[in-house]
Residue, then its C-alpha position, 0 to 999 in steps of 0.5 A: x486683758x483684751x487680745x494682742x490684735x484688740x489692742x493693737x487694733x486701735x493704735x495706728x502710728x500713735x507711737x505712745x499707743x505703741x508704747x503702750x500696747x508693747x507695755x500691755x503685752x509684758x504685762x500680759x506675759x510676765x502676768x500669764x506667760x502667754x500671749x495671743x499673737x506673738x507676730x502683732x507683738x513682735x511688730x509693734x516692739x520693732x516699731x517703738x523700736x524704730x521710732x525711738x520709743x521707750x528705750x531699753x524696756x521695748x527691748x526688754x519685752x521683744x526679748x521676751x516675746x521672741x522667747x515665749x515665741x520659741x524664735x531664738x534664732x531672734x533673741x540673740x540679734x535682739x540682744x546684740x542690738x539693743x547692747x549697740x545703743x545701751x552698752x552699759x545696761x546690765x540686765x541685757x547682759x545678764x540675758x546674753x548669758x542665759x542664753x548662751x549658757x542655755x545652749x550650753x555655750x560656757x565660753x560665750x556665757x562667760x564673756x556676757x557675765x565679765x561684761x555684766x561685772x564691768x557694768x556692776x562690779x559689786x554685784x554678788x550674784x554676777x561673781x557666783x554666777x561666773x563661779x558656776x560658769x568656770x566651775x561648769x567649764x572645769x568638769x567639762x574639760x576634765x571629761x575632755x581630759x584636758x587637765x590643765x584647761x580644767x585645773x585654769x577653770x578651777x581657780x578662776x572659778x574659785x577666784x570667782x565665788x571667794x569674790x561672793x563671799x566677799x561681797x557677801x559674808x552670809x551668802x551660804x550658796x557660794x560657801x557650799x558651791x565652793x567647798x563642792x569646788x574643791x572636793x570635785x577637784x580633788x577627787x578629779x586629781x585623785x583619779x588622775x593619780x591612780x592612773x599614773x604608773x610613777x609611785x613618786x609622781x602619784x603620791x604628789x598628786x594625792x597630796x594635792x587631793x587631800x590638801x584640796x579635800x581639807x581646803x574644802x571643809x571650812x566651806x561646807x562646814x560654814x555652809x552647814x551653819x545656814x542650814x544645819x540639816x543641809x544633806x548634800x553637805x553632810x554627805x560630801x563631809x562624810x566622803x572628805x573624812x573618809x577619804x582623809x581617814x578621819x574616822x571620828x570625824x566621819x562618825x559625826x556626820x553619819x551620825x547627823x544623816x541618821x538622824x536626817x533619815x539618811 
């Protein structure tokens, strides 16, 4: 490729030439991951832009630009207005969550992944992501000791990967992500219920720990049959069994994680 600045050089207000140039800068980036002059790219995105040149890809690739720049304080004014003239298109969704979710901003991540769902409802990934973004938001509220904000969390997330699986019955990543799901939950309620100083109200709420911990098994135990040497699996199994006093069981699996070299 020659240089941004060669290309550009030569186009003066050919808005084809602009067209063609923002082309060449993509390519140049999803082929190098670098470009030479991010400010020539940017302005000539912006005129194709201006000019009604095309469409949503010109977006695309100022997205893409504005990120291999560092500028984000841009991305997401891009975003907002290319979603304003192409509000069904999925994919600007799908970069309104990254971005939020890379600033750590669940909530805001979340609403551009239910956006994303309207546009494409049967959409696997979209539904485990929102699993992952709600299961994010439960741990994140347990830290803050916001329990019933967590607990919310928890089965929207739930709702979300039983979603995946549905629309997938072979997607082994929602099974295990799920099966974790429940674990972590429980083991979040168990913690809970030692701190109480009620023995009755205590025994309830281990109660529902250990439901949670059975509920996870299926989950892992399909998530295992993907990918049979899955250690993480194999190791939250051995802490369900233990935790539910199912010796036989735990033997099993620290059997299989010797075996792994566990």
């Amino acid at each position: 490729f020659a240089s941004s600045v060669e290309i550009y050089s030569v186009i003066g207000n050919d808005t084809v030439g602009m067209t063609n140039a923002v082309r060449a800068a993509g390519e140049q980036l999803r082929k190098t991951g670098e470009l030479k002059n991010y400010e020539e790219a940017y302005k000539y995105c912006r005129l194709s832009v201006d000019n009604n040149c095309g469409g949503v890809a010109i977006y695309h690739t100022m997205i893409k630009v504005l990120k291999a720049d560092s500028n984000e304080t841009k991305v997401i004014k891009v975003i907002e207005e290319a979603k304003k003239k192409y509000p069904k298109d999925l994919s600007l969704n799908i970069e309104e969550f990254y971005y939020w979710f890379n600033k750590g901003n669940s909530h805001k991540a979340q609403e551009a992944l239910q956006k994303a769902v309207e546009a494409d409802p049967n959409n696997k990934d979209l539904h485990f992501n929102i699993g992952h973004t709600y299961d994010k938001m439960s741990k994140d509220a347990h830290k803050e000791g916001k329990t019933d904000e967590a607990l919310e969390f928890f089965n929207k997330s739930s709702e979300a990967y039983k979603k995946a699986i549905e629309l997938d019955a072979d997607y082994a990543d929602a099974y295990y992500s799920l099966g974790y799901l429940y674990y972590f939950q429980a083991l979040e309620i168990k913690n809970i219920a030692g701190d109480l100083k009620n023995q009755a109200q205590a025994d309830i709420e281990t109660a529902k720990a250990d439901k949670l911990m059975l509920d996870a098994i299926p989950y892992l135990e399909t998530s295992l049959t993907f990918d049979s040497q899955d250690v993480n699996a194999l190791k939250i199994l051995g802490s369900i069994y233990v935790n539910i006093d199912n010796e036989e069981k735990y033997m099993e699996i620290k059997a299989q994680l010797k075996a792994l070299g566990q």
